[in-house]
N, C-alpha and C positions, 0 to 999 in steps of 0.2 A: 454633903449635898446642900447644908444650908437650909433644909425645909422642915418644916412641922409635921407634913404629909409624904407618903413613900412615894415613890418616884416610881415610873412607870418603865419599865426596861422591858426592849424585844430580843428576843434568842430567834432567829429564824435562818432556816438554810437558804444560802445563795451559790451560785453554780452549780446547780444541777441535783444539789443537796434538798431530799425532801425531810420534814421534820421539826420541829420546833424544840427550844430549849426551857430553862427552868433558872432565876435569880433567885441567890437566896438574898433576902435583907435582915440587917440585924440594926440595932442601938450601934452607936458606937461610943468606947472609952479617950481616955488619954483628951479630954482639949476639943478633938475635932468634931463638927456639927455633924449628927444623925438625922434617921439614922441613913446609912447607905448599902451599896450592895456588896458581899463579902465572898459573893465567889459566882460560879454559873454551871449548871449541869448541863451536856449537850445528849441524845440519845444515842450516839453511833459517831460513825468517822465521818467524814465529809466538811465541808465549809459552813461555816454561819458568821451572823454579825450581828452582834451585840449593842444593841443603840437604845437611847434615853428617849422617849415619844415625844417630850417635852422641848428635846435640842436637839435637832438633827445635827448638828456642831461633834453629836457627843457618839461613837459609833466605832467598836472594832470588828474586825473581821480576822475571824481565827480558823485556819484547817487543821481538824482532828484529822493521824493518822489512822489510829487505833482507837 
């Protein structure tokens, strides 16, 4: 990420998905600028998207089945 400070990332349900999510951040090793985000818990099945507040450039959208 580049930054000194963590970085602000949305988990939120879209299509019809109610629910919000959870990023974890951590330091990172090996070289590359920390820290950044190492994974995302979502609560249930459905749609969410994953975006940086700071770039809306920066944004997935992922459906859990299960």
């Amino acid at each position: 990420m580049g930054r000194r400070v963590l970085p602000t990332i949305d988990v939120v349900g879209v299509a019809g998905t109610v629910g919000t999510g959870r990023v974890d951040l951590a330091p990172t090793t090996s070289g590359i600028p920390g820290p950044g985000p190492t994974g995302f818990t979502v609560p249930g099945p459905g749609c969410r998207e994953v975006s940086l507040r700071d770039d809306p450039r920066v944004r997935v959208v992922v459906s859990v089945a299960r």
